[in-house]
N, C-alpha and C positions, 0 to 999 in steps of 0.2 A: 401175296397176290396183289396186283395194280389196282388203282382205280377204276380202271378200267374194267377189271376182270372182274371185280366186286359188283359192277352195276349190270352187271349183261346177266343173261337168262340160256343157261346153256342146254335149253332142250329144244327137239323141234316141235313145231307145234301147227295148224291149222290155223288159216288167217284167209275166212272168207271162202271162195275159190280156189286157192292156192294154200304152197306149203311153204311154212319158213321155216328158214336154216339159217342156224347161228353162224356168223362165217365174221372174218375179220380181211380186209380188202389190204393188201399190204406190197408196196415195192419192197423188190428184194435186188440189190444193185442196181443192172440196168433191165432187169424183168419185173414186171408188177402182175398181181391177180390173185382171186380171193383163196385165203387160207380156211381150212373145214378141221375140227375136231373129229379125225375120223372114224371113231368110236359112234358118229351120229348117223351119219351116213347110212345108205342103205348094205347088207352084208354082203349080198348078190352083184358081182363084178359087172352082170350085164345092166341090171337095174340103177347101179351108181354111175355105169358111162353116161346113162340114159338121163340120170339126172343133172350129171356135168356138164351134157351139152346141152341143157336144156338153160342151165344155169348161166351160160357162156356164151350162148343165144347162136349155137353151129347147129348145123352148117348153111352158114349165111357171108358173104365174102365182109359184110358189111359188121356182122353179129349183132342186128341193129336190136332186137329182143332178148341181147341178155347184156352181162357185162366184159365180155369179148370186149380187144380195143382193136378188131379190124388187122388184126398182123402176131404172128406167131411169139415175137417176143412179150406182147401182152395178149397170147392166148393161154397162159400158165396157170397151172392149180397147186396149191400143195394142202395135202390129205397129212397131218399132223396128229403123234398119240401117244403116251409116256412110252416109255421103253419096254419090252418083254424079256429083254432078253439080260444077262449079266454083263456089267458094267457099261451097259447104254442108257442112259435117263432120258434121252428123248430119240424115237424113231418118224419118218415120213417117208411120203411115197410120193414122186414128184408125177404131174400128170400134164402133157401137153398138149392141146387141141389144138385144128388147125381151122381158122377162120372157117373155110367151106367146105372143111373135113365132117364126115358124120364117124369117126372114130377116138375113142383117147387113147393115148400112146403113153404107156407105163414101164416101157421096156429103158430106155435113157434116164438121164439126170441131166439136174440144172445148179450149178454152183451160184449162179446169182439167185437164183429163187431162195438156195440153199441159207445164204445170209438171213431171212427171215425169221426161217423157223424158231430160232432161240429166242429172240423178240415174241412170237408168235406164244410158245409154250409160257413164257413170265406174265406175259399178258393174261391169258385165259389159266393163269394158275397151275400148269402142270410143271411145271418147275420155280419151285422158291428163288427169288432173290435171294445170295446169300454174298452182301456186303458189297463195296463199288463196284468191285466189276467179279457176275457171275463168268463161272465157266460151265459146261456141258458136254457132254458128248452123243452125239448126232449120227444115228446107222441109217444111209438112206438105202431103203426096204429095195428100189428100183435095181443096185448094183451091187448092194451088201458094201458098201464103201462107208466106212467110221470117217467124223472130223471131230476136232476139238476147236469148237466156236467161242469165243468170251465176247461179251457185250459190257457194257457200263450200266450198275444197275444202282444208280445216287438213291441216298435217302431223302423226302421231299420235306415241306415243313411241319410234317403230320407224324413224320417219323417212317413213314411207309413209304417203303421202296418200287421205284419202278421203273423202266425203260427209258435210258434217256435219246434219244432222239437229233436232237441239237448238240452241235459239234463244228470241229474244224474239219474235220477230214474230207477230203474233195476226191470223187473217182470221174476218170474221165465217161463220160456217157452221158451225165447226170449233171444239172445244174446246183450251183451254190455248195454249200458244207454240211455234214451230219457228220452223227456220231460214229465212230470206227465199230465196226465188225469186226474181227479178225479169227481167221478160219484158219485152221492148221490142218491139210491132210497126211492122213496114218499111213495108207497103203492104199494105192490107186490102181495101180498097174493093173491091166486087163482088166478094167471093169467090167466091159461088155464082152470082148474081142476074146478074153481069158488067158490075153500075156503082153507085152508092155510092145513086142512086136509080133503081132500076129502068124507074119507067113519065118519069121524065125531071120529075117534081114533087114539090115537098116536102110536098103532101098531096094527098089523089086521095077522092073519094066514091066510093063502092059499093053497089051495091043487091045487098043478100041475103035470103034468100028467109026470112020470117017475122020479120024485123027493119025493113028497108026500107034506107034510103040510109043510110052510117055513112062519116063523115072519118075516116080510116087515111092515117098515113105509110108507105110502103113501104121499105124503105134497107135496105141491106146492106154493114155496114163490117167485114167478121170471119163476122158473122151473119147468114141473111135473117131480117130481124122484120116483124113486123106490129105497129105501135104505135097503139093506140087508148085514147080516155079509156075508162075505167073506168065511170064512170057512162052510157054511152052503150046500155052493154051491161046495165044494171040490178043493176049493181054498184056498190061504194066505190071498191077498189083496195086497199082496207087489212084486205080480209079476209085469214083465216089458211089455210095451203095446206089445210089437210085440211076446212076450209068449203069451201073452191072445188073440192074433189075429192068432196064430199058433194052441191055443186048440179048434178046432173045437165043441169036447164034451161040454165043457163048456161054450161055446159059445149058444150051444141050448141050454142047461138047464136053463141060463140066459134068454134066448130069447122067450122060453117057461114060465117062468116067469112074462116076463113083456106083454105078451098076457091076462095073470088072470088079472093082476094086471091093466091093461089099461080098461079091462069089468069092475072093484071093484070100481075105480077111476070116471066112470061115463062118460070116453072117448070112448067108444065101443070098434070096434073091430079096433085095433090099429097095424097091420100088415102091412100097409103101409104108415104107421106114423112115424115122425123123433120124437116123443115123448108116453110112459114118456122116460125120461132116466135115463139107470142102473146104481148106483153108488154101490160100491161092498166096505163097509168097514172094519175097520180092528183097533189096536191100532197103536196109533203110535208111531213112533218109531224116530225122528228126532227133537222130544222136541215142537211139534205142539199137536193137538187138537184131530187129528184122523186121518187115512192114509185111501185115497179112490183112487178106480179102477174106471173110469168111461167109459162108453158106452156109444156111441150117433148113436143109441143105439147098430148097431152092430159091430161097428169097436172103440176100443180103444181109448181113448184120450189121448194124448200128457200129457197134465196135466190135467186141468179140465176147462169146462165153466164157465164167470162169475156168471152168473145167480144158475146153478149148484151148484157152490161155493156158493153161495148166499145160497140156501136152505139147502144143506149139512150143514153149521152152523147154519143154523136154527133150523135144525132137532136135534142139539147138546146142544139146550138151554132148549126143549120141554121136558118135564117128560113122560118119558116112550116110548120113542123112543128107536129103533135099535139103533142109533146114541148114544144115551144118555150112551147106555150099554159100549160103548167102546172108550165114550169121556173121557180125562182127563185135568182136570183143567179149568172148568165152572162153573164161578161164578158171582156173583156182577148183578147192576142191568142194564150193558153198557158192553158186555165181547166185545175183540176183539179173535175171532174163527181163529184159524192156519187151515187149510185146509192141509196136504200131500197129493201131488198128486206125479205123477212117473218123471216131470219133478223140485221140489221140492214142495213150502208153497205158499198158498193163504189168505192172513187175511180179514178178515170180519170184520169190525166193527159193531155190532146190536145197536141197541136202542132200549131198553124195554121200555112197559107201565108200570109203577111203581105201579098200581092199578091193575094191571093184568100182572107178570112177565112171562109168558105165552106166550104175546103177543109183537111180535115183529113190534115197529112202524118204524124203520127208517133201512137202511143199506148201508154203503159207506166201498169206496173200491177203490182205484188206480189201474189203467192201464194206456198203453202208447200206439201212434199210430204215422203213420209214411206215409205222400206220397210219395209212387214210383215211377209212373208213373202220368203223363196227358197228352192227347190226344184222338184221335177217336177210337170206339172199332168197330171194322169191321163185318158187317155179312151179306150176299149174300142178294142182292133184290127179289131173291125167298121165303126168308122169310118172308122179310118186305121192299115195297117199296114205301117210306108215299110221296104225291105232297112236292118234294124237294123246303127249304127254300132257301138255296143256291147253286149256279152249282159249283163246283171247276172247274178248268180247271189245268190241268199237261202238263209241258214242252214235 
């Protein structure tokens, strides 16, 4: 167990007015927000939204009452808790609020939030250090999706091991260097969607309503996407997020888009769904693979999700994909996939089935994550006021 995890107090407890909860505040790539031992939590799914958004300070556009950062990629939770099941040591449940959402969305996953949680578990003790670099394996609860995550876990001058932090390693999104992540996924395919292409083709036409027919891949390797050329939609592909968050018009043609495409997919009626989401491609232009606009799904993204990323080059290896029409330079029977997003490159490494190059069996991918904070995260005993484990008492 870290230093860290040695000095914290991991029960909830009554402070005044309000409840604290042990929580550890943590970026995880290019996603940050606070991580919870979800064994503390309340067990009642309505009663934990209730305290998430209370925690997260939604729905407020501003989340100016909680720790909300005002925009979906820091409106992230991850609910963290040993394993139950055989040969998983550590499971989570990734949870996304939406700034002026009064709902959490437990149904998706987040491959950057995902980076955390091994840091997360070493920290707060639920997985041993076991020598410079741990490894683990990760079932997140949301998709039934296994990763195998290894972080660097040095010995300090105390002899106790813990989390190292500081590093070379640089992801586009993210300023400066930390220490490598490095996340292997098992088996992605159909996370959500429950098959790597949903309507059973590697592109499908759609007729939407004020646009007309639009070629869309549907796939879901990690992610459900909707991948369509850019210009189809009276776009580039190379515009900057906060142009595509200022075009209103194309904001709904998009948006009306991924309403077909969410009925085609076999997810209904997906209007109050943080999935599929819109990746809007293009060629690229920066000596990578392809340049994408992504949506999650109505506000822009920074760069792009891992997961996203993830299927995005998936889509790039598939014959007869959107993807395929405006990929360059995929080949071989192990490609590693550049990803352009609007904050630079994301590499995918695939593994194909060599009996079926078609079929994508493995994909790893570095990211880096970082603790911010630890401490209690406060939220009014009107929300939740569980028989206190321990009283504090203040001077």
């Amino acid at each position: 167990m870290s230093a860290v995890a040695a000095a914290r107090v991991t029960e909830v407890a009554r402070r005044g007015s309000q409840t604290a909860i042990p929580c550890l505040f943590m970026r995880g790539g290019t996603s940050r927000g606070p991580f919870f031992d979800a064994r503390l939590l309340p067990a009642d799914p309505g009663l934990r939204d209730a305290v998430l958004l209370a925690a997260m300070g939604s729905p407020d556009p501003r989340q100016i009452d909680g720790v909300g950062g005002a925009h979906p990629l820091t409106s992230k939770i991850g609910l963290v808790r040993p394993g139950t099941e055989p040969g998983v040591d550590v499971e989570w449940t990734f949870a996304q609020v939406q700034p002026d959402g009064d709902t959490v969305d437990t149904s998706a996953n987040c491959g950057n939030m995902l980076a955390a949680v091994l840091p997360f578990a070493v920290e707060t003790g639920m997985v041993e250090a076991a020598g410079d670099r741990t490894t683990a394996r990760v079932l997140t609860r949301n998709t039934g999706m296994v990763a195998e995550i290894t972080v660097a876990t040095p010995a300090g001058a105390d002899g106790t091991r813990h989390v190292a932090y500081d590093g070379a390693a640089r992801i586009d999104g993210v300023p400066g260097a930390a220490a490598p992540v490095e996340i292997g996924f098992l088996d992605t395919a159909g996370s959500v969607a429950g098959a790597l292409l949903p309507t059973g083709h590697a592109r499908d036409t759609v007729e939407v309503p004020g646009t007309g027919a639009v070629d869309v891949t549907l796939i879901d390797n990690g992610q459900p996407l909707v991948i369509v050329e850019a210009a189809r939609l009276g776009a580039t592909g190379y515009e900057s997020p906060a142009d595509i968050d200022a075009d209103e018009a194309l904001k709904a043609r998009v948006e009306a888009l991924r309403l077909v495409c969410g009925e085609a997919m076999g997810l209904g009626d997906v209007s109050g769904r943080n999935y599929p989401k819109m990746t809007l491609v293009a060629p690229p232009r920066h000596g990578g693979t392809l340049t994408t606009r992504s949506l999650i799904p109505r506000v822009c993204h920074q760069s792009i999700g891992v997961l996203a990323a993830v299927t995005a080059a998936t889509a790039c290896v598939v014959e007869g994909t959107v993807a395929r029409d405006v990929a360059a330079g995929v080949s071989g029977t192990g490609p590693t996939v550049s990803v352009e997003h609007p904050s630079g490159e994301f590499s995918v490494t695939l593994g194909l089935d060599p009996a079926d190059p078609q079929r994508v069996t493995r994909s790893a991918l570095l990211r880096t994550a970082r603790l911010l904070m630890a401490g209690d995260l406060l939220v009014p005993r009107s929300v939740w006021d569980p028989a206190p484990v321990r009283q504090e008492k203040h001077a």
